[in-house]
C-alpha positions as CSV (number, residue, x, y, z in Angstrom):
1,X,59.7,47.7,-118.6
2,X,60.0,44.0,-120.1
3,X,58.1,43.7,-123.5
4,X,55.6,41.1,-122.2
5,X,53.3,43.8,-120.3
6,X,54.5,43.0,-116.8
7,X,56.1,45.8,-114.7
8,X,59.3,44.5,-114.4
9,X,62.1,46.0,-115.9
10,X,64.2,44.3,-118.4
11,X,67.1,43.6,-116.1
12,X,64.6,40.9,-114.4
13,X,64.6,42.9,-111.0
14,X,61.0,44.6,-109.7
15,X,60.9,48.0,-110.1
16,X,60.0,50.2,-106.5
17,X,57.9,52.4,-106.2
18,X,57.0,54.6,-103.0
19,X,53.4,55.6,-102.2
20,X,52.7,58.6,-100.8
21,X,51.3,58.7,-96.9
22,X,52.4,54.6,-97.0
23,X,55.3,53.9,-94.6
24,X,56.8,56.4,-93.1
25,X,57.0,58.3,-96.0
26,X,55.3,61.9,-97.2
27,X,51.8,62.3,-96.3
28,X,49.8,63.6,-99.2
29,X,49.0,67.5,-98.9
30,X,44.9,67.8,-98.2
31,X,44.8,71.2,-100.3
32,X,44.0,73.4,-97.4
33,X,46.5,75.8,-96.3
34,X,48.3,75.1,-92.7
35,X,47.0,77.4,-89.5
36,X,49.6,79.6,-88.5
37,X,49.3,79.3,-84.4
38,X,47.9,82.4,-83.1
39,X,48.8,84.7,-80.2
40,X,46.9,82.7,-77.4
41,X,49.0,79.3,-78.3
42,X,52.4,81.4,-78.8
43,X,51.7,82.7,-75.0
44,X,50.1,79.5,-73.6
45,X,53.7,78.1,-75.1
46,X,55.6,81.1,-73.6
47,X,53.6,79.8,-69.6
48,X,54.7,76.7,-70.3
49,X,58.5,77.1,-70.7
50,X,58.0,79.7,-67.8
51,X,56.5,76.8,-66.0
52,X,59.0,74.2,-67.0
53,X,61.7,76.3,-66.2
54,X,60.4,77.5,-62.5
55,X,60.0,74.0,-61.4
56,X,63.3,72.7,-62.9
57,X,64.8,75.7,-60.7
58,X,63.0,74.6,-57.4
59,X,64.2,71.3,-58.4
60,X,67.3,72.5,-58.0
61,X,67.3,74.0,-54.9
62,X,65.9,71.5,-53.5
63,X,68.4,69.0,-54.1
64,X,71.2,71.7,-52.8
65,X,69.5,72.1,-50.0
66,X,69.1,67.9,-49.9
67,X,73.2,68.4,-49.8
68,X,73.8,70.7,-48.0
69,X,72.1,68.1,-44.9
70,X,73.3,64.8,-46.1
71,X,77.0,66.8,-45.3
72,X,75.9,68.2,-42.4
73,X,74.5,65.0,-41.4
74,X,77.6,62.8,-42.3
75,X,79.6,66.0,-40.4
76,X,78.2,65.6,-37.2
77,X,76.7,68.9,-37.1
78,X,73.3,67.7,-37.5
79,X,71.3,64.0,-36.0
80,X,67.9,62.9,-37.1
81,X,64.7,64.2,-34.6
82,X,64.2,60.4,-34.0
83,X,67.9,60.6,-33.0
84,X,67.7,63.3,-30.5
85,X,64.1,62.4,-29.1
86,X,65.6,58.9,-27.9
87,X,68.6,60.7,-26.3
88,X,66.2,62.6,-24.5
89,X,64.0,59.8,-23.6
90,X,67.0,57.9,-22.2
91,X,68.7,60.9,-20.4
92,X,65.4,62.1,-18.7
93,X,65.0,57.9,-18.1
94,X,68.5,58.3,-16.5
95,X,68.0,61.7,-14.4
96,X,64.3,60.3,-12.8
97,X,65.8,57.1,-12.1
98,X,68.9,58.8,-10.1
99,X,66.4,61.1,-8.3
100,X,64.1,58.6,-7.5
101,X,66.8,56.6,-5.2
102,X,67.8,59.6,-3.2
103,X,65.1,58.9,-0.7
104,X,66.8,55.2,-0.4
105,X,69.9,56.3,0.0
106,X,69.0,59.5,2.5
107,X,66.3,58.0,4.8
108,X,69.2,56.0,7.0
109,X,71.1,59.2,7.4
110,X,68.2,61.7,8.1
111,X,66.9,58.4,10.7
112,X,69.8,59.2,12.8
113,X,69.2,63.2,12.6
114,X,67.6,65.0,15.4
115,X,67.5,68.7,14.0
116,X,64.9,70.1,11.3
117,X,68.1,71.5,9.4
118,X,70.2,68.6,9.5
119,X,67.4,66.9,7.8
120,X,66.9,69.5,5.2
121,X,70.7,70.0,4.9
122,X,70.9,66.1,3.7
123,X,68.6,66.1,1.5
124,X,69.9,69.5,-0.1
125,X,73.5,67.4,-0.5
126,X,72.0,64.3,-2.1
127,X,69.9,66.2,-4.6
128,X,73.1,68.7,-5.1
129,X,75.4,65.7,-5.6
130,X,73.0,64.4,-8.3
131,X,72.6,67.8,-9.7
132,X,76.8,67.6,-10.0
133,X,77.0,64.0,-11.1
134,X,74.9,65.1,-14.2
135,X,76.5,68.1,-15.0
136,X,80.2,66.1,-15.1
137,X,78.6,63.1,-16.7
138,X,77.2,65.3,-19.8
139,X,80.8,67.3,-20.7
């Protein structure tokens, strides 16, 4: 300390002091003595890692199984619903159109029939042939 009453030490640089509870450092003790946690907060602890840990391992599963269809998907061995329901939309487009022109294409030949079977019999081959054309076309 410097002789004139001031608490600066002789070497003309302040002297520090730290204050308890004053930043960042120790808090001052209150006197009472600390709560152990009791048996409900150790288990309610124990549910929660149990917890933690349960969804971490869906988590995980849930991205393999995330994986295991992005390959699929970028093998080919799997499309998208929206995928295969516009296939279908266009192939059934496809198969209605083709069977809705066989009564264009028939009526000139069945004209010239006279027989109840010829009739039926050209009409069986243009609806066979369409059956055939479809079954080659999908392969």
């Amino acid at each position: 300390m410097a002789d004139d009453g001031t608490d600066t030490p002789q070497d003309g640089k302040p002297e520090l002091r730290i204050v308890p509870g004053q930043h960042g450092g120790p808090r001052p003790h209150s006197g009472r003595p600390r709560k152990k946690p009791g048996p409900a907060a150790s288990k309610a602890k124990a549910d929660a890692y149990e917890v933690l840990a349960k969804a971490k391992a869906e988590h995980e599963v849930y991205k393999a199984k995330i994986a295991a269809l992005d390959y699929k998907k970028q093998a080919g061995e799997i499309i998208l619903k929206s995928e295969a329901q516009a296939q279908w939309a266009e192939e059934i487009h496809r198969v209605k159109s083709h069977f809705l022109s066989i009564p264009s294409r028939v009526a000139p030949t069945v004209l010239a029939l006279d027989e109840l079977r010829e009739v039926e019999r050209a009409i069986r081959d243009a609806i066979l042939e369409a059956l055939d054309g479809f079954a080659t076309s999908s392969d």
